[in-house]
Backbone bond lengths (Angstrom), bond angles and torsions (degrees), N, CA, C in turn:
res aa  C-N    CA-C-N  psi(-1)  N-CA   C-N-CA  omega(-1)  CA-C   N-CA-C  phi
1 X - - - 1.458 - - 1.523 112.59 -
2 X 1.327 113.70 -20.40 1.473 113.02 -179.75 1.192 123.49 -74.46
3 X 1.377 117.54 -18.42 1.556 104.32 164.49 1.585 129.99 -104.26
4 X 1.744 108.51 21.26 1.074 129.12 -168.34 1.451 100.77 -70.55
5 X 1.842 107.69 127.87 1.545 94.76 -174.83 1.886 128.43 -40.21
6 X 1.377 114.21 -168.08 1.507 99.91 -176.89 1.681 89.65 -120.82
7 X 1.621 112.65 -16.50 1.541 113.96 -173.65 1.538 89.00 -138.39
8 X 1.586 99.81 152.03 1.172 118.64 167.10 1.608 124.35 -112.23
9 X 1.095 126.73 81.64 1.489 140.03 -140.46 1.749 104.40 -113.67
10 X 1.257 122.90 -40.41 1.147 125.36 166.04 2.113 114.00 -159.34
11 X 1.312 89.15 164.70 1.883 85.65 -176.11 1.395 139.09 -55.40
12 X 1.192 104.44 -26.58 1.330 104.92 149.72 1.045 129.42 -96.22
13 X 1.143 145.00 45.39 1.915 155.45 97.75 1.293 102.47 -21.50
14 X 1.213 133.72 -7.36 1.645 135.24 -142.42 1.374 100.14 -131.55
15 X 1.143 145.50 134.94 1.877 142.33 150.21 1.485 96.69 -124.60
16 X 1.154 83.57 169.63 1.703 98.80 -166.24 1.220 127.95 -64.67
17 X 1.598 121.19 -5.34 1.214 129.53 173.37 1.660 92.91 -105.14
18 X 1.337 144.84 -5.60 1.449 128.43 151.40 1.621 114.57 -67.85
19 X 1.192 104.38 -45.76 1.824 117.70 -177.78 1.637 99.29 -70.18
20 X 1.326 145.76 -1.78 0.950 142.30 172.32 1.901 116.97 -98.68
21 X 1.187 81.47 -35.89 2.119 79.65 173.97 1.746 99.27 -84.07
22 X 1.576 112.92 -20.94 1.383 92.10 -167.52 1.329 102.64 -69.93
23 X 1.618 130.99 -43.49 1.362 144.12 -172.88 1.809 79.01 -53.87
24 X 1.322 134.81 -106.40 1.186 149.51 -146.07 1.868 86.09 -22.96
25 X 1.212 119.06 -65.65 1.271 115.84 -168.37 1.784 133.45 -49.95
26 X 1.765 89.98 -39.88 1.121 106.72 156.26 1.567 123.44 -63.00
27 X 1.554 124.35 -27.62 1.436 92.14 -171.28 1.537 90.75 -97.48
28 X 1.315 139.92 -1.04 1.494 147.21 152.89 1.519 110.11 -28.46
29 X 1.218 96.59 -51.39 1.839 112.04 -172.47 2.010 94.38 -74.78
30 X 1.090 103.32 -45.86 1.598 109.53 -149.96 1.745 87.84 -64.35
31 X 1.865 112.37 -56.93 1.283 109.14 168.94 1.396 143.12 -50.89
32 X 1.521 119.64 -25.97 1.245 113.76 153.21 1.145 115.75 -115.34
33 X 1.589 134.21 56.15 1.446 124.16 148.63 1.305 136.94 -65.65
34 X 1.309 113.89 -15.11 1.356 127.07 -172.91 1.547 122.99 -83.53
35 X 1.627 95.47 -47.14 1.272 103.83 179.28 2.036 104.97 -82.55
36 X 1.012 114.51 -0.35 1.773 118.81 -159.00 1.555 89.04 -121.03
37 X 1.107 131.85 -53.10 1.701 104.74 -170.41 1.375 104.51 -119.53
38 X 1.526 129.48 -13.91 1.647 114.74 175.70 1.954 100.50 -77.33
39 X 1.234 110.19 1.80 1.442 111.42 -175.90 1.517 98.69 -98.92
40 X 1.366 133.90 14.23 1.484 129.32 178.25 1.902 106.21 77.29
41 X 1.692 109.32 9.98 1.846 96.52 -177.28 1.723 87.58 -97.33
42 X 1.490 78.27 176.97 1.968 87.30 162.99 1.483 97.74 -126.09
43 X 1.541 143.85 -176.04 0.691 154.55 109.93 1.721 130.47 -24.89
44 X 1.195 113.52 94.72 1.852 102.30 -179.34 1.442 122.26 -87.03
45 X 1.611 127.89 46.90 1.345 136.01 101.11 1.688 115.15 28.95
46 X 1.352 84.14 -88.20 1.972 107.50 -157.37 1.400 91.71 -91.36
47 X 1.057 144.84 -17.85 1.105 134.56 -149.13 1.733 136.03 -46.95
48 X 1.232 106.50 82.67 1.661 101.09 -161.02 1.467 99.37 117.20
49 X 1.214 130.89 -11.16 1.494 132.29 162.99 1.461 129.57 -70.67
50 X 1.199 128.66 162.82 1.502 131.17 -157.76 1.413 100.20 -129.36
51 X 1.218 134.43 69.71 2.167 116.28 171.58 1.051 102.99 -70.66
52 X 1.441 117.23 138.40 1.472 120.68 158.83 1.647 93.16 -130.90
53 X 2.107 88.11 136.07 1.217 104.14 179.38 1.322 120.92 -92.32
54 X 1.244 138.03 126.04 1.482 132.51 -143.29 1.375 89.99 -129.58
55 X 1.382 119.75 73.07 1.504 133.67 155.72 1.562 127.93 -45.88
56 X 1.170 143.33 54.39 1.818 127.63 175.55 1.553 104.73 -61.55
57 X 1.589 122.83 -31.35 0.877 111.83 -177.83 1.275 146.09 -109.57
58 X 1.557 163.35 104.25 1.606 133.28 -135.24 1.156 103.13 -61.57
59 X 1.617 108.77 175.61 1.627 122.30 -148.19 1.662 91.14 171.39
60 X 1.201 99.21 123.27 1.541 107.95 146.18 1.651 110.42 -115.16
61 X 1.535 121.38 -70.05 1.767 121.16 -146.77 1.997 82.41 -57.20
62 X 1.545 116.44 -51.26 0.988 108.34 -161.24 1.317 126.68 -63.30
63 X 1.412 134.03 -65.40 1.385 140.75 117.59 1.601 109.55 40.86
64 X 1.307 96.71 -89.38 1.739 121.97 -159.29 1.727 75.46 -79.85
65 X 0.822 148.03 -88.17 1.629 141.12 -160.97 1.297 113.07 -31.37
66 X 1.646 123.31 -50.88 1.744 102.24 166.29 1.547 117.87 -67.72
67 X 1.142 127.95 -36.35 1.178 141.49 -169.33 1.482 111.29 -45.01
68 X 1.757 98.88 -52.38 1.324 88.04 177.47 1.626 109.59 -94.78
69 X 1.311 135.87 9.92 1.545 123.90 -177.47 1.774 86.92 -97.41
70 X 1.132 130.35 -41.39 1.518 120.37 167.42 1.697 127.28 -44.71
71 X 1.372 97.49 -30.67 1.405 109.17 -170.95 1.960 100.54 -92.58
72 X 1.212 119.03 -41.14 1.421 129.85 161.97 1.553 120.03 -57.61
73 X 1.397 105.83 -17.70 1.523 99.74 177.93 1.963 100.65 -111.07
74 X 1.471 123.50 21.12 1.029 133.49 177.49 1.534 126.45 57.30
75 X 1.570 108.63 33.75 0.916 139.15 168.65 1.792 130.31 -59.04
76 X 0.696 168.43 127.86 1.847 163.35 -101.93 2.146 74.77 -152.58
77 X 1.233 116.96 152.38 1.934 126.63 -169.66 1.442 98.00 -150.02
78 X 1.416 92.37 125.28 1.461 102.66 168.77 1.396 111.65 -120.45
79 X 1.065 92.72 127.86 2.213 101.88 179.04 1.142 106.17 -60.36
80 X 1.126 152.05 114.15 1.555 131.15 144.50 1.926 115.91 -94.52
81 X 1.320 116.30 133.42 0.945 111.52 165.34 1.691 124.32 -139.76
82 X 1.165 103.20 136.94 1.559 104.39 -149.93 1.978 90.18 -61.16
83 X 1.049 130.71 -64.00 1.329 121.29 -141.65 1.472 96.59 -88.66
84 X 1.702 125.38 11.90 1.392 120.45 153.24 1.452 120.10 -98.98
85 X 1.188 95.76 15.64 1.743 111.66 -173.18 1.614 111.42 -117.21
86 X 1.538 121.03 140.33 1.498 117.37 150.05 1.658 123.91 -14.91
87 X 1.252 117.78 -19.16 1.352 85.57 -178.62 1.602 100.80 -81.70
88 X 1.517 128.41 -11.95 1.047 129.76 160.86 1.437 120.72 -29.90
89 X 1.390 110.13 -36.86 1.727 129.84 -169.40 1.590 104.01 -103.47
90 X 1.466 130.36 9.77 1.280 142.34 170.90 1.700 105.18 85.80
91 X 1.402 114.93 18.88 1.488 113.39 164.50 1.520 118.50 -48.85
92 X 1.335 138.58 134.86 1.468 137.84 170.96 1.852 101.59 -56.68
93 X 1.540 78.73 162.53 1.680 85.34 169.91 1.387 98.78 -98.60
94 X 1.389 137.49 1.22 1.177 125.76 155.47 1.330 124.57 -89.50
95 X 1.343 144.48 -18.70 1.381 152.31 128.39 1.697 113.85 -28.64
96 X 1.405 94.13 -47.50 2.086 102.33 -178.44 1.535 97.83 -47.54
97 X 1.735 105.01 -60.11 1.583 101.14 -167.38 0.968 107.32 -79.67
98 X 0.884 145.94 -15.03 1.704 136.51 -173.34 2.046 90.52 -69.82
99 X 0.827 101.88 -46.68 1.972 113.16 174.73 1.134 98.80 -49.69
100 X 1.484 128.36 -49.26 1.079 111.25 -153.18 1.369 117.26 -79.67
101 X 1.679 97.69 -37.99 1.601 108.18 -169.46 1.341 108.18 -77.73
102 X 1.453 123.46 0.38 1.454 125.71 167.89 1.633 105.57 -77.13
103 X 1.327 116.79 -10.60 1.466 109.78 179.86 1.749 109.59 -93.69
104 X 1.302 110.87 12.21 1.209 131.94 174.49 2.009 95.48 53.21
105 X 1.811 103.25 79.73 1.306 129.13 155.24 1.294 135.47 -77.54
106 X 1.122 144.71 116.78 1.554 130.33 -176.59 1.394 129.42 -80.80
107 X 1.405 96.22 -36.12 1.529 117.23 -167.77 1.477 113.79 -148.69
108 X 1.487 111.66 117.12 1.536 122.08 166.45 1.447 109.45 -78.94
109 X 1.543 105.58 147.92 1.280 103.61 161.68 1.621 96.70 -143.66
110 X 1.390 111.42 110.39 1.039 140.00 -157.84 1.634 103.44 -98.41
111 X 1.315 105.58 149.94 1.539 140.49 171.38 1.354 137.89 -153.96
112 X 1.264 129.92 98.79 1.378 123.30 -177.72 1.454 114.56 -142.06
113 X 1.376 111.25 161.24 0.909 113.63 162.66 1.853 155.46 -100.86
114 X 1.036 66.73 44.34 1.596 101.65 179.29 1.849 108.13 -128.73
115 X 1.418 100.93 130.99 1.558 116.29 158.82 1.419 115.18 -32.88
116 X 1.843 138.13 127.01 0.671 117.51 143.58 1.884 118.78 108.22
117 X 1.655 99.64 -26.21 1.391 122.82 -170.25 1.624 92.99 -59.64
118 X 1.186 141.31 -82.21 1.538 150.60 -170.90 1.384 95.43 -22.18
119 X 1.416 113.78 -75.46 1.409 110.74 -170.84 1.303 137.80 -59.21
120 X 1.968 112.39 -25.71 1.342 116.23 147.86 1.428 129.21 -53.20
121 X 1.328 106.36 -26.75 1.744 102.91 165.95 1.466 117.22 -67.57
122 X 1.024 96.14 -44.43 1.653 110.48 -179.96 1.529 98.85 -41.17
123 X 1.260 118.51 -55.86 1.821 99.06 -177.48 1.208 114.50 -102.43
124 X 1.325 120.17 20.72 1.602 108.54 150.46 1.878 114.86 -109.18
125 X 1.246 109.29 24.68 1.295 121.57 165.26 1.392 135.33 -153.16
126 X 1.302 106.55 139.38 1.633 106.61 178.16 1.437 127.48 -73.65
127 X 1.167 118.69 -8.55 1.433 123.65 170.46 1.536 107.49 -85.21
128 X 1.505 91.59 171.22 1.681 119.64 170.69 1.592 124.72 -38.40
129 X 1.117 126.41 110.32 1.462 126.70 -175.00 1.431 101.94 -131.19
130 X 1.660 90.36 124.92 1.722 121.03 -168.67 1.360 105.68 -103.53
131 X 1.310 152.77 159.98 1.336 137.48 158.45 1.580 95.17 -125.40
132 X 1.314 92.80 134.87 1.761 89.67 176.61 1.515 95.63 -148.81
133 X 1.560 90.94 56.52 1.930 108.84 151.59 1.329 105.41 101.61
134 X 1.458 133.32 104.04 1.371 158.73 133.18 1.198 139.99 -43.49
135 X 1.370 133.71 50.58 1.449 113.25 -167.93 1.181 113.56 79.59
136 X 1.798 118.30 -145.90 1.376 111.41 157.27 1.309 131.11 -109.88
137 X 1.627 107.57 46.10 0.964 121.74 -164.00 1.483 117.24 -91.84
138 X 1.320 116.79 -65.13 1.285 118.62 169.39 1.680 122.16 -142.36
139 X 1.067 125.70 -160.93 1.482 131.81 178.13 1.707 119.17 155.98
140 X 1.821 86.86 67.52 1.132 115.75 -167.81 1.879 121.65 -55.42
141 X 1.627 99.41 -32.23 1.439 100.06 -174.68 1.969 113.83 -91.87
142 X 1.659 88.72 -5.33 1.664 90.32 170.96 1.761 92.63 -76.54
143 X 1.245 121.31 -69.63 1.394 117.83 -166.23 1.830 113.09 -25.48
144 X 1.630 100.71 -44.18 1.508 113.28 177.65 1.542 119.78 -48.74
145 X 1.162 94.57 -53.39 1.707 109.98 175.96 1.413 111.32 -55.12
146 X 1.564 109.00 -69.98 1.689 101.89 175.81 1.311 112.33 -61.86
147 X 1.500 144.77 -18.33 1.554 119.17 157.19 1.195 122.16 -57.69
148 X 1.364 109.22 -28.13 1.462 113.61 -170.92 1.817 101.93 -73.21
149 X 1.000 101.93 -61.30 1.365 113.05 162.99 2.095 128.14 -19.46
150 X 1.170 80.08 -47.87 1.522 89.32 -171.33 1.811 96.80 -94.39
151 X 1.708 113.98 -34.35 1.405 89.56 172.21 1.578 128.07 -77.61
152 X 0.907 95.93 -21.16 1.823 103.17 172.85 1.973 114.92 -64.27
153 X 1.244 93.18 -24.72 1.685 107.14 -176.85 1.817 105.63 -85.55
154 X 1.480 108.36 -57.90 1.355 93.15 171.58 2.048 113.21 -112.45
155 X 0.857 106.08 19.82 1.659 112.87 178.19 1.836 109.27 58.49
156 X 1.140 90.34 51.52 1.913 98.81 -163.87 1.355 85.68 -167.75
157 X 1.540 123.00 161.97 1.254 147.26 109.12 2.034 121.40 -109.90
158 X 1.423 109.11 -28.38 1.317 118.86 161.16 1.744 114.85 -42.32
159 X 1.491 103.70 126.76 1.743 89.00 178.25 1.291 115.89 90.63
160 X 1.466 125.29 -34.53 1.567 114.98 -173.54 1.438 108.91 -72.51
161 X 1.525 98.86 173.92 1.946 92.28 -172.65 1.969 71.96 -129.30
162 X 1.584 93.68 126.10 1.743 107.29 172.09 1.771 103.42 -101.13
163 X 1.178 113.42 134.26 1.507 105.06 145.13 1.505 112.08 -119.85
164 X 1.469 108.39 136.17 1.291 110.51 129.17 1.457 151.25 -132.36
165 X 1.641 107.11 164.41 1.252 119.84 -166.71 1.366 115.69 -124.24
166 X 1.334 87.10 149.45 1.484 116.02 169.63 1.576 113.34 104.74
167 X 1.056 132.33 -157.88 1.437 130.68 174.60 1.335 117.43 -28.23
168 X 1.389 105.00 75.95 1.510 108.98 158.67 1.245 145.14 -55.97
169 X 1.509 100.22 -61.32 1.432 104.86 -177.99 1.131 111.48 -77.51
170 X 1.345 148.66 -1.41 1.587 136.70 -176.83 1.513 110.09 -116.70
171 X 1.666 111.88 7.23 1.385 121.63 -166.86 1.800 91.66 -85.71
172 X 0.965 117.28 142.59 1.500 128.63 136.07 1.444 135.22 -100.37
173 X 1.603 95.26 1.33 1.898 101.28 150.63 0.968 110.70 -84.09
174 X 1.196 127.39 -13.38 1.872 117.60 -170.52 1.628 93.94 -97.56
175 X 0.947 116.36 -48.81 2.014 102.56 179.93 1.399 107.87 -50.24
176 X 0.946 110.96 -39.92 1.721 116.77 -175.96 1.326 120.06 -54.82
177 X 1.181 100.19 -42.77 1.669 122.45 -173.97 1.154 111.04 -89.20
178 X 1.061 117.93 -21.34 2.014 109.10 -171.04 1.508 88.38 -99.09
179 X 1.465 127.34 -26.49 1.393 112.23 -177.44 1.795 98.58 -78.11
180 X 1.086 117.33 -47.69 1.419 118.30 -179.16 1.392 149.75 -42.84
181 X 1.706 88.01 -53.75 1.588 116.19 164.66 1.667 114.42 -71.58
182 X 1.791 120.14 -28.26 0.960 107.10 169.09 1.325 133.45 -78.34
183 X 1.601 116.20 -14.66 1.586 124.25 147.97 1.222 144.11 -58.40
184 X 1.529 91.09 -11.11 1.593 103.76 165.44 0.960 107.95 -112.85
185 X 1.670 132.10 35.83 1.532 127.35 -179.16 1.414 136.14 73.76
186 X 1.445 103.76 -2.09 1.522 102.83 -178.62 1.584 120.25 -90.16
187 X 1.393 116.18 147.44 1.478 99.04 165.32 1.305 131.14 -93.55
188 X 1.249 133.44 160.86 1.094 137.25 -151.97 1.423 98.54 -143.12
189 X 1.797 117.18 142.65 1.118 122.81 -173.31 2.099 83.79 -152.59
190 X 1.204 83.06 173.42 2.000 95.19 -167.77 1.784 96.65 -142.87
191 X 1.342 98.62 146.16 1.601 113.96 167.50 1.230 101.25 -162.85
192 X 1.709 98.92 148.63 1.655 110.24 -157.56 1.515 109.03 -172.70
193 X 0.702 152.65 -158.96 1.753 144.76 158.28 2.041 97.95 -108.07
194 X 1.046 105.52 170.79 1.512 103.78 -132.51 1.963 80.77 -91.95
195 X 1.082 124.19 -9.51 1.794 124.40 -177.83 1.669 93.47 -83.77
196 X 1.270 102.63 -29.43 2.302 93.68 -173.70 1.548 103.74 -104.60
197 X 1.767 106.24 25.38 1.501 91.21 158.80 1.594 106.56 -108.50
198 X 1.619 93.42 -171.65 1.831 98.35 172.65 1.743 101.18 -62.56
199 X 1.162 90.38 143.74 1.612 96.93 162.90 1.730 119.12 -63.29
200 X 1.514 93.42 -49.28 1.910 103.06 156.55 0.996 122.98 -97.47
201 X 1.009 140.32 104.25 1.394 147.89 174.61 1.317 121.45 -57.20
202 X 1.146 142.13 -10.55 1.213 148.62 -132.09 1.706 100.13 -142.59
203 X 1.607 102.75 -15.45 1.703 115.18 171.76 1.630 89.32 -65.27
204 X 1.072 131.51 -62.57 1.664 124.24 175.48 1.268 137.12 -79.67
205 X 1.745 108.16 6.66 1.596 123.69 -163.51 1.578 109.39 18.34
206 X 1.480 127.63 73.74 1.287 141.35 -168.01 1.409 108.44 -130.13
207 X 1.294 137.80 86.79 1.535 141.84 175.63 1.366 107.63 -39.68
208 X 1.689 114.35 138.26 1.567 112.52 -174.79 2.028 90.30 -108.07
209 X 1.160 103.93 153.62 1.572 137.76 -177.55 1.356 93.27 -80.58
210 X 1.374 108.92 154.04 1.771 119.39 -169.86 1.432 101.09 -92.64
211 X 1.207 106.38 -47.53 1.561 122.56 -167.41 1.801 116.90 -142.95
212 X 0.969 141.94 169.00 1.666 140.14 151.80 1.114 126.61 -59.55
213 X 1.518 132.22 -18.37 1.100 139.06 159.94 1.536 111.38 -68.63
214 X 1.191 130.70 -62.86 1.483 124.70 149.62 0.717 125.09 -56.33
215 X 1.235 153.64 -24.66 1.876 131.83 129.37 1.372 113.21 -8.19
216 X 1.436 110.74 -85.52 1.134 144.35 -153.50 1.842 93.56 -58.31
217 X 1.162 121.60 -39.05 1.547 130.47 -162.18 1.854 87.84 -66.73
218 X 1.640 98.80 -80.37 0.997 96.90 175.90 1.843 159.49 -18.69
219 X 1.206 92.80 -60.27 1.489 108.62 178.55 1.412 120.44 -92.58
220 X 1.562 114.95 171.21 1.006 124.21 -153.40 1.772 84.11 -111.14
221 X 1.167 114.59 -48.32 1.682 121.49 -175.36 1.586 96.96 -122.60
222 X 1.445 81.11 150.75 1.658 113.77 160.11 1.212 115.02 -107.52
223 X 1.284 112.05 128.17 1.817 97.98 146.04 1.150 99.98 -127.14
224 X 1.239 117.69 144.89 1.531 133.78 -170.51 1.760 93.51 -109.89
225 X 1.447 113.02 151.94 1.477 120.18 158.92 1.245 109.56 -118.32
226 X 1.567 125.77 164.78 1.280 139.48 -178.19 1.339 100.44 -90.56
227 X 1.566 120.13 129.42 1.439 151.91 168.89 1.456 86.13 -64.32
228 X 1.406 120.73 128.75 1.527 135.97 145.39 1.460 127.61 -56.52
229 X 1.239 132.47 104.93 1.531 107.26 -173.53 1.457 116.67 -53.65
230 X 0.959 118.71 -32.65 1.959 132.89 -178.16 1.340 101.73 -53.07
231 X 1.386 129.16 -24.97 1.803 131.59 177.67 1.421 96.07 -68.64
232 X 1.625 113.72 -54.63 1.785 107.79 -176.37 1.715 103.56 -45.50
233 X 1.354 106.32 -58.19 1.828 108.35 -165.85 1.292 107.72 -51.00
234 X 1.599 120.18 -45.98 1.537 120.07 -173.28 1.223 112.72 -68.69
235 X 1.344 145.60 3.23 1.300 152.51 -164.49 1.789 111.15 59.29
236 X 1.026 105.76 25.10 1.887 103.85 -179.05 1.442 105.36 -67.22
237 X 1.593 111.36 -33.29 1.428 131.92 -158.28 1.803 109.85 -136.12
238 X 1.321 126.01 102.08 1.330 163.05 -171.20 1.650 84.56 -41.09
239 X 1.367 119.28 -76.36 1.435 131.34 172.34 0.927 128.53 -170.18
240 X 1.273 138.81 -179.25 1.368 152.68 -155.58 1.502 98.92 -75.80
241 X 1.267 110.80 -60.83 1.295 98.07 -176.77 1.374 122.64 -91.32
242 X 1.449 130.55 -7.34 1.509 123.83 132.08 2.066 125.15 -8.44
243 X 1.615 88.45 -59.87 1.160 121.53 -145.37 1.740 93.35 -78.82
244 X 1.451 117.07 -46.32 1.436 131.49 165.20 1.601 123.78 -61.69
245 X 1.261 116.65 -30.74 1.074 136.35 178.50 1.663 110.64 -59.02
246 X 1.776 106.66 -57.45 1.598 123.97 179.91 1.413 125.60 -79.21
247 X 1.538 100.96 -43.65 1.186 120.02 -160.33 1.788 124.25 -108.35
248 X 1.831 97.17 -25.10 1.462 83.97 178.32 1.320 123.88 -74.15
249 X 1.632 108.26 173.95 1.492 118.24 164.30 1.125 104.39 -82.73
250 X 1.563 133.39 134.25 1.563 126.25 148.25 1.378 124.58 -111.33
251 X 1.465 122.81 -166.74 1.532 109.85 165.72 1.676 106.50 -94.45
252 X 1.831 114.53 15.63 1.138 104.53 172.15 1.628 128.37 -91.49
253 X 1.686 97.09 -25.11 1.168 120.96 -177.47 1.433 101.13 -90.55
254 X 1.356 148.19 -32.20 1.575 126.33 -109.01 1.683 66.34 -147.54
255 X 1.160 142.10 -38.90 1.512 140.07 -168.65 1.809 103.57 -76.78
256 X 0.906 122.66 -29.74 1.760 133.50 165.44 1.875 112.43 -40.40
257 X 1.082 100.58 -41.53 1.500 112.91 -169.12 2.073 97.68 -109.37
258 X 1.686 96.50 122.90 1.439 99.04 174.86 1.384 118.99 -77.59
259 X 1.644 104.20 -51.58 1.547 119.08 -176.94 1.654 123.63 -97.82
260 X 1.633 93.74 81.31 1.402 117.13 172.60 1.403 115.30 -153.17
261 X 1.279 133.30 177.34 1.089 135.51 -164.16 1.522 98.64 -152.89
262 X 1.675 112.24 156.99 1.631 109.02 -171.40 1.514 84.42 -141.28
263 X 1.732 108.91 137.26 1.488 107.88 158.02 1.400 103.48 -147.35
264 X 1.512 112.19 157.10 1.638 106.58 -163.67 2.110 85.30 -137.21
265 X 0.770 121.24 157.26 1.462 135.63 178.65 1.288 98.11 -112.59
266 X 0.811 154.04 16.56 1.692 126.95 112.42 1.877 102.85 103.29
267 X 1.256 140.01 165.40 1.661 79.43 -33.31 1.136 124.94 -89.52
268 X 1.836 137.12 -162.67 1.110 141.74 -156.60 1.476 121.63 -128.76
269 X 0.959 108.19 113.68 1.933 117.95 -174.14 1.578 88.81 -76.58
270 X 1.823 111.27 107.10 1.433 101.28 -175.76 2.030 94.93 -95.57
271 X 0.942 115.15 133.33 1.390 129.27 164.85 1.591 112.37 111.01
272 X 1.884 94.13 16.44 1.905 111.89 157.76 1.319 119.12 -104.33
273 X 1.020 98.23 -69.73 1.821 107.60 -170.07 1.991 96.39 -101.46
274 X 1.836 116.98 -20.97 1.180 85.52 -179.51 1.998 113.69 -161.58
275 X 0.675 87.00 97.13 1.616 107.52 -168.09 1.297 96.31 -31.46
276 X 1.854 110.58 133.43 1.261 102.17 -166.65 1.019 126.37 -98.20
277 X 1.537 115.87 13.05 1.528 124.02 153.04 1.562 127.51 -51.55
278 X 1.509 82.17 -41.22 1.839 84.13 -173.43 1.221 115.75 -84.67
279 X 1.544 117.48 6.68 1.490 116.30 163.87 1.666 126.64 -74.11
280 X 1.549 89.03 -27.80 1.734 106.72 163.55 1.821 113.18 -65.35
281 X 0.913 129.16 2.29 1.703 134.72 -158.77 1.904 76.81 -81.33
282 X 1.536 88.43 153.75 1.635 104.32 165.19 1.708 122.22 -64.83
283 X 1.611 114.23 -14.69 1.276 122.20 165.20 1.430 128.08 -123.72
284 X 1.014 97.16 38.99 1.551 123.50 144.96 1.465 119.57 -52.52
285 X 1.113 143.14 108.10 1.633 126.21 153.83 1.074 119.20 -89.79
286 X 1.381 126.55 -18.43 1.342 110.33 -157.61 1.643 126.89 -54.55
287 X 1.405 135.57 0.85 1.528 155.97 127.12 1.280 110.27 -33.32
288 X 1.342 106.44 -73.00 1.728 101.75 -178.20 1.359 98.25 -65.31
289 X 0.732 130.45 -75.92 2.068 120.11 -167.42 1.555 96.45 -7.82
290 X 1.583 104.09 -63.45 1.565 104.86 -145.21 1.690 96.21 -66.76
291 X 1.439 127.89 -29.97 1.727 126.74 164.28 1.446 109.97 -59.50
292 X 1.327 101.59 -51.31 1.653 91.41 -171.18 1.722 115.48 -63.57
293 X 1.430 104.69 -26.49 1.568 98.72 -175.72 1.836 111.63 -64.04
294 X 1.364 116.81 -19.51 1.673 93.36 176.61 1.586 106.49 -102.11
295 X 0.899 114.29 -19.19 1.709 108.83 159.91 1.790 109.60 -57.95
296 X 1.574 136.66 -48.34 1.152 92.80 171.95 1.443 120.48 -110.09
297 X 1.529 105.90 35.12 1.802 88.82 161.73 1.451 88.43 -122.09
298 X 1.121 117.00 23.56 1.654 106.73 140.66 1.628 106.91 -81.64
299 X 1.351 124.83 -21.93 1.520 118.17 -171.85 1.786 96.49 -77.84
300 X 1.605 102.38 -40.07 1.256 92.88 -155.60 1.916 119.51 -61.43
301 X 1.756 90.46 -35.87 1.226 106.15 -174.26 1.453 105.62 -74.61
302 X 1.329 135.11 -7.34 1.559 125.35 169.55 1.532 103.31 -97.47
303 X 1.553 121.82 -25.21 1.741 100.65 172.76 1.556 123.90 -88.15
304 X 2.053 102.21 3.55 1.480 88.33 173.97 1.686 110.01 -102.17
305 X 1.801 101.81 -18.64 1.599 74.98 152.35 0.754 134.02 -141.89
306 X 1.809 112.43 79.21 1.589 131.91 164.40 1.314 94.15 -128.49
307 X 1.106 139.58 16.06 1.324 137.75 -174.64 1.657 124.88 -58.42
């Protein structure tokens, strides 16, 4: 535990023996939830601790997912919201925290939309710094969840072949994940229409898929991302149904193949990237994601500060 980072800022902060106590911890939580919080206990974790959630950006799965693993590990929650706050009135976000940590805070769990914001807190404070999504930078504790996700489904992440699709280059679930999943051994391949990939490809040495049918052949998991409508307006994307035509999942394509699994991080433009029939399929996760995500940033937030 002693060399367990002190901030969690992006996915590789993480090696495979960090991503391994967090899973262990997480299914710790998952195994005694029943008897520990449907019985009126919490977990004492946090106990005597302060999270404040430092929102710039909206958020629901994420948001409401620390909220309640902070509140389950008996943790004290502070709302932050940027446009109910001074910075409304042109306050710095370094003035905000300096406020904040005068209210004697332990742990940020940060969101913005801007590149880079999480980690500038990080050195203007001595407490706990969480990133829970930057720009398009990262979104380290989604990546966590869908590993967790996929190892609980096939008891592996070593060996699997992942693709994902769709909005690549502007995703900060997909940086997360291709750095992530490849620390736990998996391979990773990408498909997208050729404007939402990297311009260099070779910045991620990540093989691109010919078509969705070879996607789909291939891999063991999907993760799909949500198409922006603002890509149709900017001309990145021809149209909607261009875009459905190449790229979606259906239950025509995606029901062919038994042994695979689909998870999308949410949320989901159903009748873009994924027909909403085939979200009903028996390998569907996108349900479990949204369970598994406060089980492990309930792990995360008790191993960064019990560390």
């Amino acid at each position: 535990m002693s060399d367990f980072p002190k901030n969690l800022i992006q996915a590789d902060d993480l090696n495979s023996e960090h991503l391994k106590l967090i899973f262990d911890k997480a299914k710790y939580f998952e195994d005694n939830f029943t008897n520990t919080i449907q019985n009126g206990e919490h977990f004492p974790d946090l106990k005597g601790r302060t999270v404040a959630l430092a929102f710039f950006e909206n958020s629901t799965r994420t948001r409401n997912s620390f909220e309640l693993a902070a509140k389950r590990l008996s943790s004290d929650v502070l709302n932050f919201s940027a446009n109910q706050s001074s910075l409304a009135k042109g306050e710095s976000i370094a003035d905000t925290i300096r406020t904040i940590d005068a209210m004697m805070v332990d742990i940020y769990v940060v969101r913005n939309q801007y590149n880079g914001t999480p980690a500038f807190i990080a050195s203007i404070t001595n407490n706990i710094v969480v990133n829970a999504g930057d720009g398009k930078h990262e979104h380290p504790t989604q990546a966590i969840l869908d590993a967790y996700t996929i190892l609980k489904h096939y008891g592996k992440v070593d060996g699997l072949n992942v693709s994902i699709i769709g909005d690549i280059i502007n995703s900060r679930v997909a940086r997360s994940n291709i750095t992530m999943l490849r620390t736990l051994g998996a391979d990773v391949k990408l498909f997208g229409p050729g404007t939402l990939l990297p311009r260099h490809l070779n910045c991620w040495n990540a093989p691109i898929h010919d078509n969705i049918n070879d996607a789909i052949e291939w891999s063991d998991v999907i993760i799909l991302l949500r198409i922006q409508n603002e890509r149709m307006d900017s001309g990145l994307l021809p149209s909607i149904s261009e875009y459905v035509k190449f790229y979606q999942i259906n239950v025509a394509n995606f029901a062919k193949k038994d042994k695979i699994i689909l998870l999308h991080p949410g949320p989901v433009n159903y009748g873009v990237e994924l027909e909403h029939n085939a979200s009903k399929l028996h390998n569907s996760m996108i349900d479990r994601q949204v369970t598994n995500g406060v089980f492990t940033r309930m792990a995360v937030l008790s191993l960064l500060a019990n560390r």
